[in-house]
C-alpha positions as CSV (number, residue, x, y, z in Angstrom):
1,X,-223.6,175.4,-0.5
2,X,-226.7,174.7,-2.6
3,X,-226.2,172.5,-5.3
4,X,-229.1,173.0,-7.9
5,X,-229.5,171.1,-11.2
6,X,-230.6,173.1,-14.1
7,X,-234.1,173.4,-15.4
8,X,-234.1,171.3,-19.3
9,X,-237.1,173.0,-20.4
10,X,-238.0,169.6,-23.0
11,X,-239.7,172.0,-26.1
12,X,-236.8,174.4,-25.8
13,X,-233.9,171.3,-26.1
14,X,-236.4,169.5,-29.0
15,X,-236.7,172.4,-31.4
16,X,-232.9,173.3,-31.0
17,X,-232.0,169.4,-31.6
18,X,-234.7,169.8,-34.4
19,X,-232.5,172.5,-35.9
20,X,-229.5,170.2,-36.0
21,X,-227.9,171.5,-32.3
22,X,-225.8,168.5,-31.0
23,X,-228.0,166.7,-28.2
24,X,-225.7,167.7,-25.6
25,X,-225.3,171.2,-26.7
26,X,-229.3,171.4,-26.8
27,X,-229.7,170.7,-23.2
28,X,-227.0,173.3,-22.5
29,X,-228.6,175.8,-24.0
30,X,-232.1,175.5,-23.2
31,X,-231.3,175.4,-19.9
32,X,-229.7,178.5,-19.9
33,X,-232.7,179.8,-21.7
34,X,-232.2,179.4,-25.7
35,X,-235.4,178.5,-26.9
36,X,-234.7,178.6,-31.0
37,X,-231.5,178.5,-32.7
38,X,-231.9,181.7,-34.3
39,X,-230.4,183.0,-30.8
40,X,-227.4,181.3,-31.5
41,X,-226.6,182.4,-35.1
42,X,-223.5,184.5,-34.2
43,X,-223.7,186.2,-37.8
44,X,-222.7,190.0,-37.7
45,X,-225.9,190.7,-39.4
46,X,-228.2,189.6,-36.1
47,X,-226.2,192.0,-34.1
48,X,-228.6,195.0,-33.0
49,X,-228.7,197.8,-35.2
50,X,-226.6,201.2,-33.6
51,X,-229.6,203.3,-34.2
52,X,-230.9,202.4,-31.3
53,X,-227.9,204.1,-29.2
54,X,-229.5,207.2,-28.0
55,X,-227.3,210.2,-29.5
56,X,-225.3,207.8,-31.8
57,X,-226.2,209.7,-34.9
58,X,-224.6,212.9,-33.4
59,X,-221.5,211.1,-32.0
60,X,-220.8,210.2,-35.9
61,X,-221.5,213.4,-36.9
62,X,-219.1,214.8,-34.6
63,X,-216.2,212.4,-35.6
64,X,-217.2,212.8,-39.9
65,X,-217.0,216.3,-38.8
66,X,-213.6,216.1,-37.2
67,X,-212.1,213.8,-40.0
68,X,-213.5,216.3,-42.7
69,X,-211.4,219.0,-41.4
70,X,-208.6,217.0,-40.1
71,X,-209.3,218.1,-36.5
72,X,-207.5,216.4,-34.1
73,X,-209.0,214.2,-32.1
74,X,-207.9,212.9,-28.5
75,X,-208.9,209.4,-27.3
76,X,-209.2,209.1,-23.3
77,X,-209.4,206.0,-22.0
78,X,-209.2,204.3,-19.0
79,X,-206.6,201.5,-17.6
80,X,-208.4,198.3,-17.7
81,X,-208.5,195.8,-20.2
82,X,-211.7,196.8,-21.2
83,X,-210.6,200.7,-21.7
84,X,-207.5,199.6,-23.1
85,X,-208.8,197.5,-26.2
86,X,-211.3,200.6,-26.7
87,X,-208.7,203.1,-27.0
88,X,-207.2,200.7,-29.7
89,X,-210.6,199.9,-31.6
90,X,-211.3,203.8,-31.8
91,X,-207.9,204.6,-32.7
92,X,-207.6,201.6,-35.4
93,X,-211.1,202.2,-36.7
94,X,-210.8,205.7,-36.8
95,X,-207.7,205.3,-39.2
96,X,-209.5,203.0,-41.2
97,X,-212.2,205.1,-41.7
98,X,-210.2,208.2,-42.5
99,X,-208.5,209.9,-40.1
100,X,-204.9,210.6,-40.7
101,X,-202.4,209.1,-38.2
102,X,-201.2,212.6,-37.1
103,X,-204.7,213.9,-36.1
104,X,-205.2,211.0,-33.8
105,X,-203.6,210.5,-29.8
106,X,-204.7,209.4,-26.8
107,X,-203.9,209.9,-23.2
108,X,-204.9,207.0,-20.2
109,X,-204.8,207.9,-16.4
110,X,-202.4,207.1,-14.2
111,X,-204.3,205.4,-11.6
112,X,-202.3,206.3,-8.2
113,X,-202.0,209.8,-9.7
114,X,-205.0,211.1,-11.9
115,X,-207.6,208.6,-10.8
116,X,-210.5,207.5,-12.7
117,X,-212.4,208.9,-15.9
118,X,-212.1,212.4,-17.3
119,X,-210.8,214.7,-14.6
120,X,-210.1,218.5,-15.0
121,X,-206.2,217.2,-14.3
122,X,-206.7,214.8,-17.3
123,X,-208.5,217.3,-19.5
124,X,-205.5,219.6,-19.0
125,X,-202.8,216.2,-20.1
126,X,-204.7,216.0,-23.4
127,X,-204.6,219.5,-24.3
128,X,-200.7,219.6,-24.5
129,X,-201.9,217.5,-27.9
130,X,-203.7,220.7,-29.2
131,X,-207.4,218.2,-30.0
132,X,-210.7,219.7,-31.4
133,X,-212.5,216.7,-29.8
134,X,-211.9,214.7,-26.4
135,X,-213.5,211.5,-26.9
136,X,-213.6,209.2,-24.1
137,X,-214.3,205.6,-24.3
138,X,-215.1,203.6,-21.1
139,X,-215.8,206.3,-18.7
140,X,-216.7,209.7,-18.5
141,X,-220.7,209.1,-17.6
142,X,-220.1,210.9,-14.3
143,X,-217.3,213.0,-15.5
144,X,-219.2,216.1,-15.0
145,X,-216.6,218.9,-14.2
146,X,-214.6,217.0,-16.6
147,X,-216.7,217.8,-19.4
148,X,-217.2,221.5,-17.8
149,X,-214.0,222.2,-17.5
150,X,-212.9,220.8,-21.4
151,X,-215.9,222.2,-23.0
152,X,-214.6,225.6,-21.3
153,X,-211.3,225.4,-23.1
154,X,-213.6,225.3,-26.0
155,X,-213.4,221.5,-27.3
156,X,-215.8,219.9,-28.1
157,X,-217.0,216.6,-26.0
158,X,-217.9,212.9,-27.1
159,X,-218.6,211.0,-24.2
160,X,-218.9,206.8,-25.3
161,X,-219.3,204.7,-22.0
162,X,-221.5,202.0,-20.2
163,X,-221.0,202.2,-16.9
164,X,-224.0,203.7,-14.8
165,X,-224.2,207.9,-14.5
166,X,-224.0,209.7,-11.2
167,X,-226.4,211.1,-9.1
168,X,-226.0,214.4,-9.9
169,X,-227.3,214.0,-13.7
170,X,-225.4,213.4,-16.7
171,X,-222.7,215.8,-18.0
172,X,-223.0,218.4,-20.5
173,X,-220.9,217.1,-23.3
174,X,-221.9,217.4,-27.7
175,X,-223.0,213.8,-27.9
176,X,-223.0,210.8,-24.8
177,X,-223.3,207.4,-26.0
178,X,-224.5,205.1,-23.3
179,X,-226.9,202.4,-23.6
180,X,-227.1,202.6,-19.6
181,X,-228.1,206.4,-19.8
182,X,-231.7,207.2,-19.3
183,X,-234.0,207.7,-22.1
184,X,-231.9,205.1,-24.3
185,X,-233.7,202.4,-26.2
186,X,-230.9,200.0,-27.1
187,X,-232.0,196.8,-26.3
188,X,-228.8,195.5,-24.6
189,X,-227.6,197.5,-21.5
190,X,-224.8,195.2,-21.1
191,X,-222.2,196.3,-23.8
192,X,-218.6,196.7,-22.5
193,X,-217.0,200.2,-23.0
194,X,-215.0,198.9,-26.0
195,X,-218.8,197.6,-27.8
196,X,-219.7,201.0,-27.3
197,X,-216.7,202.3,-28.7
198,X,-217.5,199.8,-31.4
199,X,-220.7,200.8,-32.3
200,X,-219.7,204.6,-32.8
201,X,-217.6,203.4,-35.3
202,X,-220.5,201.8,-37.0
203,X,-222.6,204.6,-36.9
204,X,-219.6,206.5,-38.4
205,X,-218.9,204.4,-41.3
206,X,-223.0,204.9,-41.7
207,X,-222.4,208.6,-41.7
208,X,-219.2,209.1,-43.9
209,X,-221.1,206.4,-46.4
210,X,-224.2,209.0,-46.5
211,X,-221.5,211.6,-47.3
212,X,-220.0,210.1,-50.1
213,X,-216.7,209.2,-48.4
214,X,-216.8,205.7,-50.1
215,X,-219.2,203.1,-51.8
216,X,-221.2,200.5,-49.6
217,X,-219.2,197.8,-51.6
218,X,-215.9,199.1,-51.1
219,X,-216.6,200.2,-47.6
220,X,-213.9,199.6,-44.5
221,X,-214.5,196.5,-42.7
222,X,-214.4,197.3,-39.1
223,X,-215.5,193.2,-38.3
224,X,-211.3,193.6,-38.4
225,X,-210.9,195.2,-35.0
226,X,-213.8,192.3,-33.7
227,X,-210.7,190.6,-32.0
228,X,-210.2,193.2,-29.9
229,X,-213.4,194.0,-28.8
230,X,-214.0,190.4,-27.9
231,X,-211.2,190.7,-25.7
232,X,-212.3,194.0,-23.9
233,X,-215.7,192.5,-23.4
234,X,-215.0,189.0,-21.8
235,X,-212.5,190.7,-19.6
236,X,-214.6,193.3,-18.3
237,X,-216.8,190.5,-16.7
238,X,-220.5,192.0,-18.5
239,X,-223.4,189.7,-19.1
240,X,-223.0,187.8,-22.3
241,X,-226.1,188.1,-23.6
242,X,-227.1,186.9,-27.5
243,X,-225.5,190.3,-28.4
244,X,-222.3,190.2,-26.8
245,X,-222.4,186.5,-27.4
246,X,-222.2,187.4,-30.8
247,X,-219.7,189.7,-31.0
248,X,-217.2,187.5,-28.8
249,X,-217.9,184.5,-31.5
250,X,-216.6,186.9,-34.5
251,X,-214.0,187.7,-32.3
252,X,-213.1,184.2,-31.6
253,X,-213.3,183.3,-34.5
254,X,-210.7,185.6,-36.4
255,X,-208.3,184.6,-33.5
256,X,-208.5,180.9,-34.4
257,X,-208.1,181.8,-38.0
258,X,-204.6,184.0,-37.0
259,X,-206.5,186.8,-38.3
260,X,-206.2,189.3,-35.3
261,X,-203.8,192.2,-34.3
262,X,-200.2,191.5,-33.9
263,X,-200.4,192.3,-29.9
264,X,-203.5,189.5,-29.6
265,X,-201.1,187.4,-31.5
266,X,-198.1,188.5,-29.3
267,X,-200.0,187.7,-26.0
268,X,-200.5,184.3,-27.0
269,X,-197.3,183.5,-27.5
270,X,-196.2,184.7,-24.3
271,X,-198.9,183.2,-22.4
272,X,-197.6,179.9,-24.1
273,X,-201.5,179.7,-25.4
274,X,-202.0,178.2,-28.7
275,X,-204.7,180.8,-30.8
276,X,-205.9,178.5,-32.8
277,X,-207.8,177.0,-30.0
278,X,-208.7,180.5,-28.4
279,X,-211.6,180.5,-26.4
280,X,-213.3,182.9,-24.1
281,X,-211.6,181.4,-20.9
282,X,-208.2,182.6,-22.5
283,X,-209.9,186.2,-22.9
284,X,-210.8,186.3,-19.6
285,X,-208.2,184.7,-17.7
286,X,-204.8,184.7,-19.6
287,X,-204.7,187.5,-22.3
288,X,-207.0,190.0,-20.2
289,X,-205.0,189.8,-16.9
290,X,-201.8,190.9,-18.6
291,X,-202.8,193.8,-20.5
292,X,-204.9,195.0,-17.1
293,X,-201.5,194.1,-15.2
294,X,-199.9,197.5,-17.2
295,X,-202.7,199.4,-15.3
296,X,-202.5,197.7,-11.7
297,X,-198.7,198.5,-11.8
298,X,-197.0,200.4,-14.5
299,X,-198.7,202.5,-17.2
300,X,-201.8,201.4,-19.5
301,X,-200.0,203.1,-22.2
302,X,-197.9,199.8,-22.8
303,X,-200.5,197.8,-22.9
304,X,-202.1,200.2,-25.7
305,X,-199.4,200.3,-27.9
306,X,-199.0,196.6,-27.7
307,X,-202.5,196.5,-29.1
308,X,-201.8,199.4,-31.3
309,X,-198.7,198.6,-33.2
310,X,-198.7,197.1,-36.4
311,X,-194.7,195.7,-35.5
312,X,-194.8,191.8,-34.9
313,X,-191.2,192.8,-33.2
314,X,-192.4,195.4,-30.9
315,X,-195.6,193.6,-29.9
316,X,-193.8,190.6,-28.7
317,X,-191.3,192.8,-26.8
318,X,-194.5,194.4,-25.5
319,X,-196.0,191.5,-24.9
320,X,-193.3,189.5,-22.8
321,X,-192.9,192.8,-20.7
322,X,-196.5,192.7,-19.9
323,X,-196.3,189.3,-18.7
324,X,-193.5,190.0,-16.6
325,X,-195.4,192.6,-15.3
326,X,-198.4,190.2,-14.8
327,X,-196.2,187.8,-13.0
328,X,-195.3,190.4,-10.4
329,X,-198.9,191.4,-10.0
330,X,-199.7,187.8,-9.1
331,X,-196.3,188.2,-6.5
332,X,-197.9,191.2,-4.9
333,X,-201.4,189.6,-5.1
334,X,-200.2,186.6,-3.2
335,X,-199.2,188.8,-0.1
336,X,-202.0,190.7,0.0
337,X,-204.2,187.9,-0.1
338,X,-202.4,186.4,3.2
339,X,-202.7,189.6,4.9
340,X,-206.6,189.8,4.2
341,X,-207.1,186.4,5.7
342,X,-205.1,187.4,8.6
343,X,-207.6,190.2,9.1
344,X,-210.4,188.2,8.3
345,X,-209.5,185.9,11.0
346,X,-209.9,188.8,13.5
347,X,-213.0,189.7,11.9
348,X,-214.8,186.6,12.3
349,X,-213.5,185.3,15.6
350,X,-216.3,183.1,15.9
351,X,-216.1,182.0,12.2
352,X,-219.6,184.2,11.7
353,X,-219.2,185.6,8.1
354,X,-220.7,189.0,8.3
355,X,-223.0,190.1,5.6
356,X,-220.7,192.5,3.7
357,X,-217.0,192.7,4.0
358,X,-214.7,195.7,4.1
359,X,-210.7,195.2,4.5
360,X,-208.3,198.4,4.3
361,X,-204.4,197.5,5.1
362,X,-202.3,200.6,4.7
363,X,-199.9,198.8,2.9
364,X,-201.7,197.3,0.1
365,X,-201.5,198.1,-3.9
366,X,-203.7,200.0,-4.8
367,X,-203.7,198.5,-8.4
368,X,-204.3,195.2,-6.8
369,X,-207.3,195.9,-4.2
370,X,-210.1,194.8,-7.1
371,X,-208.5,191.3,-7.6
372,X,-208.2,190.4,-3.8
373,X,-211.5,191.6,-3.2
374,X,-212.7,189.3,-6.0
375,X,-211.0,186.7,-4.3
376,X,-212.7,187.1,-1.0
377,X,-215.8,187.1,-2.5
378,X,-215.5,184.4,-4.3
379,X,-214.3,182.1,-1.1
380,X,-217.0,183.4,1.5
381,X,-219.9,184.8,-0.7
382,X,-219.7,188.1,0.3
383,X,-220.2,191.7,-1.2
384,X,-216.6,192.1,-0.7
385,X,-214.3,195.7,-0.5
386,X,-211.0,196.5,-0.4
387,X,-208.8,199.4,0.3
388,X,-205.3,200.8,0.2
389,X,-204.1,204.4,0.8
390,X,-203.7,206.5,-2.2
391,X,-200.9,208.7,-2.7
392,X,-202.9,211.6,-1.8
393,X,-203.5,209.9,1.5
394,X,-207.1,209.1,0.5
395,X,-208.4,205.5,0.8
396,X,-209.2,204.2,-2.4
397,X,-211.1,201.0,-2.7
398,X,-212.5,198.5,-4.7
399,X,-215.2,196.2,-4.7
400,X,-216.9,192.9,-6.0
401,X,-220.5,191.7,-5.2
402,X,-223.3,188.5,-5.1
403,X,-226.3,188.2,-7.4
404,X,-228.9,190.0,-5.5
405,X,-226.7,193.0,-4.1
406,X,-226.3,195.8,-6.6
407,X,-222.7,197.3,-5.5
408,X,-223.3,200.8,-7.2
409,X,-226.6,201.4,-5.4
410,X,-225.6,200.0,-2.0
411,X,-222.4,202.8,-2.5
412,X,-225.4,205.2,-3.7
413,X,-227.8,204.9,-0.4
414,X,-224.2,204.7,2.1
415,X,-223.4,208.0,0.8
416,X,-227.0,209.3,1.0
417,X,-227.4,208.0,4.7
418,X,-223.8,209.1,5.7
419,X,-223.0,212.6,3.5
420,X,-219.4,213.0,3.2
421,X,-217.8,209.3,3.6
422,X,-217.4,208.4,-0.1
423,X,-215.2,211.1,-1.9
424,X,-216.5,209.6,-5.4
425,X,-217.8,206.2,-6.3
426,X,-219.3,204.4,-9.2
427,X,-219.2,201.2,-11.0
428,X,-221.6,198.5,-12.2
429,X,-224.0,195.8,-10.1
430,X,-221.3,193.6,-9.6
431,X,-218.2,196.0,-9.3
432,X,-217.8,199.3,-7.9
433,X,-214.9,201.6,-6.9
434,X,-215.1,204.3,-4.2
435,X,-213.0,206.9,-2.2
436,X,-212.9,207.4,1.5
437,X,-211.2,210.6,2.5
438,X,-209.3,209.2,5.3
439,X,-209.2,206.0,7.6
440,X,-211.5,207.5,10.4
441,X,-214.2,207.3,7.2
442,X,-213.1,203.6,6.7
443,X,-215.5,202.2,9.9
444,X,-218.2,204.3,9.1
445,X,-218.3,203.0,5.6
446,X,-217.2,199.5,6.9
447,X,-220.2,199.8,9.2
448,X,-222.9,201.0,6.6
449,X,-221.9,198.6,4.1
450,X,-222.8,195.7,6.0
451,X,-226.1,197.7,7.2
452,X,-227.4,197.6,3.9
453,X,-226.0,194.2,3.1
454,X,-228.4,192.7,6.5
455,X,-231.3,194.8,5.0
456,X,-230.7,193.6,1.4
457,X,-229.1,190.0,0.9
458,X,-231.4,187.2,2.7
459,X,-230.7,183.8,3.7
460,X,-230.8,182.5,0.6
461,X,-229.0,184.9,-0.9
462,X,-226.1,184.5,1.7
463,X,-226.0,181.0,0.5
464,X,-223.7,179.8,-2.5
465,X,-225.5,178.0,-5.2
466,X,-224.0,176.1,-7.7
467,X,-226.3,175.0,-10.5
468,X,-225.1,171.5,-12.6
469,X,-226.2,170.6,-15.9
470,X,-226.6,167.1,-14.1
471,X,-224.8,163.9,-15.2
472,X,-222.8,163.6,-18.4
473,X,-224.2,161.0,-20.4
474,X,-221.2,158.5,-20.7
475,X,-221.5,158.3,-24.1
476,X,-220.6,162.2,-24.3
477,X,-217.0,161.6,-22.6
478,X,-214.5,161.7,-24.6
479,X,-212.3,164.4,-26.4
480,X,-214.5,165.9,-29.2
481,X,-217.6,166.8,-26.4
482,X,-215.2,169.2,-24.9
483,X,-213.5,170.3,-27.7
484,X,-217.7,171.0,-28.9
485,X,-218.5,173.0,-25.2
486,X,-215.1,174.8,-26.0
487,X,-215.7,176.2,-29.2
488,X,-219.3,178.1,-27.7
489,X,-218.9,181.1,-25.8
490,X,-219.4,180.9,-22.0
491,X,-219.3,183.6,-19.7
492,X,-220.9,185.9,-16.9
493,X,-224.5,184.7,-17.1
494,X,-223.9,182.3,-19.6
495,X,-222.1,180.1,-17.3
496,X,-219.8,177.0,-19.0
497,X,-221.5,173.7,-18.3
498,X,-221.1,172.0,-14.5
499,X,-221.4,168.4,-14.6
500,X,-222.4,166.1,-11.5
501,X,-222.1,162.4,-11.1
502,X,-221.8,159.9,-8.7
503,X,-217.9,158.3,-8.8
504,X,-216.0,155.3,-6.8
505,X,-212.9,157.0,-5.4
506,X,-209.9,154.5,-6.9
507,X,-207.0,156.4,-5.6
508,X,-206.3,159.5,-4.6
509,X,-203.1,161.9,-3.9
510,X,-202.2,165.4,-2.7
511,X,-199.7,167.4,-5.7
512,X,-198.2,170.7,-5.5
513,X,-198.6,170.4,-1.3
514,X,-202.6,172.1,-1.8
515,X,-204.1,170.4,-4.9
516,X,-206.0,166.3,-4.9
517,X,-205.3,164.2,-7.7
518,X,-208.1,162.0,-8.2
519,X,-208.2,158.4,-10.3
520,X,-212.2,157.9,-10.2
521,X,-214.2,154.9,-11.8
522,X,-217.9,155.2,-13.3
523,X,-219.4,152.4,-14.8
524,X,-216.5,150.4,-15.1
525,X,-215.0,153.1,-16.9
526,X,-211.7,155.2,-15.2
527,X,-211.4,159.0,-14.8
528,X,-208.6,161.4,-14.5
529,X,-209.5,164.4,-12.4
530,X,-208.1,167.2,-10.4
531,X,-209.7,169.8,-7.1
532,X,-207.6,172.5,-7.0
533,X,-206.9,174.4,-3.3
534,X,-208.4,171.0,-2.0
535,X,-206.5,168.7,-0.1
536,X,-208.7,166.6,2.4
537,X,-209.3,163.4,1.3
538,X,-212.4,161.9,0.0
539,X,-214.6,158.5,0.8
540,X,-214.8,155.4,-1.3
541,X,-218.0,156.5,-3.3
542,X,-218.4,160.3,-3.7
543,X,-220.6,162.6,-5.9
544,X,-218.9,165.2,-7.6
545,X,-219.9,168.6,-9.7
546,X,-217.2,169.2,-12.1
547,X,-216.2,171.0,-15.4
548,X,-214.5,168.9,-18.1
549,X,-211.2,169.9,-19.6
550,X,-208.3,168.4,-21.9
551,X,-204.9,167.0,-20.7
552,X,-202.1,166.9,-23.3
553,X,-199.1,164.8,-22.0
554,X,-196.4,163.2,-23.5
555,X,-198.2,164.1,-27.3
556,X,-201.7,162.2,-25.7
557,X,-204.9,164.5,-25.1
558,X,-207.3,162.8,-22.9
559,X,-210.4,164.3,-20.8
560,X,-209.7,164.8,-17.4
561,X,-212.5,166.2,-14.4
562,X,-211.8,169.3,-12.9
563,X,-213.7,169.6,-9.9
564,X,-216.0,171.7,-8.6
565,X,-217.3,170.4,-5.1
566,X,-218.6,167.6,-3.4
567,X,-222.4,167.3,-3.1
């Protein structure tokens, strides 16, 4: 592993101290490349303007249209967290801009039978519900005989996604909003599904104002439905750049203030999460696991109606059962994961990490494969993929890559170089989902994969890196510093700050048989702190990266170390 200290470029940390940012905070942020504090102004009027969405004027004619003459419009979504909250903004924001509650529905694939995005079969599901319009949100970019086959029943098409669009070309639907869709201007490619989805609804509001529908001043306020888009986006893992920043603060910050939807609210609870202190590390790894559990497992549709329902009653029953469900995902998650490092033990006899790594166990989860594939790439650094056998006796597999490996084109050029392997596949960079048709395809793909991985990835590449903000000044240690980091928005490149300091090691313990407890002195001052899934023990003086966190025992909060590696 690399360790690499973070470039403090000194104008960039003087002008945003200069403009009142907390010392600390100042460094942070100009080393991740904030250079005024006008980037960090998470005001909804600095959020880029939906004009710039190619096609986003005719996606809001489309809906005014449909709402005018009380068409019915279908919402298909998709069953992640991120397609989820989506469905919920456009069918919340829809009613608030109009729509009557009979003219809206939705329908959300079942993933072991229907698959992914808008499929003929799913096409043929939503029009037992009689729509004018299908409106997809999160997926339907390479959903061409989708989009055939519905505009051939005669409805009309609105495709809102942000994933990448297939080889073949886009499809043929009345309006595609997309910012990754060629020819489109919008300065941020890295919107979530549900920002998308969120935008449309902008543009809407735009075109039902130009219509007379309501008065600027007395216009809906869709920041209402920000909670939920803050969720979708921090748990779909995209770049939080100053946009999405900025929409995840608004969302934040209604959840702190208790002013979010009663499922949000409900979700808390059950996780045993106090809102009031939300911060995008709850997003991503408490409320956002539960509500994709519904899709892993069971049906999406539970964890849609939990962010649907205006019931306190029903979302906490919705709630608790999704976190029941969550706790079996982790059950199932926990086998699997001992299986793949069985098999990776036969893979690597030598203990030689190959370049890329494909895993396929017959009986695996298919609801599962993306998380345990996240896991192996996380422990050996490795474009990682991992597959279980459909119901249809297809392989379906997902996968999770390294900075400098874009997953979707490495799927792109295996198919090109070996026609007929992948079934389907898309995704993003840094996650991608394919189909083999059977298991003889599975060692030509395995093969392939790590073909392009040798030609791609270089040393350095192969190599973890973790970059540290360097030492914590000791004056910064105490409680309010990390309540300070807290309250920001960290996330996929805008990672949350790694300290690293030199410690004397005063005592030291394994808990919970895999975990060191550590009691650490630094200039004659004593530190709590914690490596988890680390149990040999340490020498006298060691140097340590580490994230800070809070400890509340016994009614006491004090700052313990969580750490990260030795260096």
């Amino acid at each position: 592993m690399n360790i690499v200290t973070r470039d403090v470029p000194p104008r960039a940390a003087w002008a945003l101290e200069q403009a009142g940012v907390q010392p600390l905070l100042a460094r942070l942020f100009a080393a991740r490349g904030i250079t005024s504090a006008d980037e960090l102004d998470p005001g909804l009027g600095k959020l880029l303007p939906p004009e710039g969405l190619r096609d986003i004027e005719r996606a809001a004619v489309l809906l005014a249209d449909a709402i005018e003459q009380r068409e019915r419009i279908c919402i298909v979504a998709d069953y992640d967290c991120d397609g989820a909250t989506a469905c919920a903004v456009s069918l919340r924001g829809l009613a608030l801009l109009g729509a009557r509650p009979e003219d809206l529905g939705y329908v959300v694939p079942d993933r072991a039978v229907h698959g992914y995005g808008l499929t003929p079969t799913i096409v043929d599901l939503a029009m037992a519900q009689k729509p004018g319009l299908l409106m997809t949100v999160d997926n339907g970019i390479a959903s061409l005989a989708g989009v055939a086959h519905a505009k051939a029943l005669g409805l009309k098409v609105l495709v809102t996604d942000h994933h990448l669009p297939a080889a073949e070309g886009l499809p043929v639907a009345d309006a595609l909003v997309n910012p990754n869709q060629p020819a489109c201007g919008f300065a941020s490619k890295n919107l979530a599904g549900v920002g998308v989805a969120f935008y449309v609804l902008l543009a809407l509001r735009s075109e039902l104002r130009r219509r007379g529908a309501f008065e600027a001043q007395n216009q809906p306020r869709l920041d209402a439905l920000l909670d939920l888009v803050a969720l979708g986006t921090v748990a779909d893992v995209v770049k939080l750049d100053a946009n999405n920043r900025r929409l995840v603060a608004q969302g934040l910050r209604r959840m702190r203030a208790g002013r979010m939807q009663p499922g949000l609210a409900a979700l808390f609870s059950a996780a045993g999460r106090d809102a009031a202190q939300a911060s995008a590390t709850d997003l991503g790894f408490t409320l956002g696991p539960r509500v994709n559990a519904a899709g892993r497992l069971s049906d999406m549709t539970l964890g849609i109606e939990c962010l649907t329902t205006e019931d306190p009653a029903r979302a906490a029953e919705l709630a608790k059962l999704l976190d029941e469900i969550n706790r079996e995902r982790r059950d199932i998650e926990a086998g699997m994961r001992e299986q793949a490092e069985s098999r990776l033990e036969a893979l690597m006899p030598s203990g030689e990490v190959p370049a890329a790594v494909a895993i396929f166990e017959p009986d695996f989860h298919e609801g599962v494969v993306g998380i345990v594939a996240s896991r192996l790439k996380d422990r050996l650094h490795r474009p990682s993929f991992v597959f279980a056998r459909g119901q249809d006796g297809s392989l379906k597999g997902s996968g999770r890559s390294i900075a400098g490996f874009h997953l979707r084109d490495a799927l792109d050029l295996v198919a090109k170089r070996h026609p007929g392997v992948l079934k389907r596949f898309g995704g993003h960079a840094m996650a991608a989902g394919c189909t083999l048709s059977d298991e003889a395809a599975f060692a030509t793909f395995d093969a392939a994969l790590q073909q392009v991985a040798r030609e791609w990835l270089s040393a350095e590449a192969l190599t973890r890196t973790l970059r540290t903000d360097g030492p914590l000044p000791a004056s910064a240690f105490n409680v309010a510093t990390v309540q300070a980091i807290d309250a920001e928005v960290w996330g996929q490149a805008f990672e949350a700050p790694v300290f690293c300091d030199e410690f004397e090691l005063v005592s030291q313990r394994v808990v919970g048989e895999k975990h060191l407890k550590l009691r650490l002195r630094q200039g004659g001052q004593l530190r709590d702190a914690i490596w988890f899934q680390h149990v040999e023990a340490l020498p006298d003086r060691v140097r340590l990266a580490y994230r800070l966190d809070l400890n509340t025992w016994n009614g006491q909060t004090s700052v313990q170390l969580i750490v990260e590696a030795q260096v």
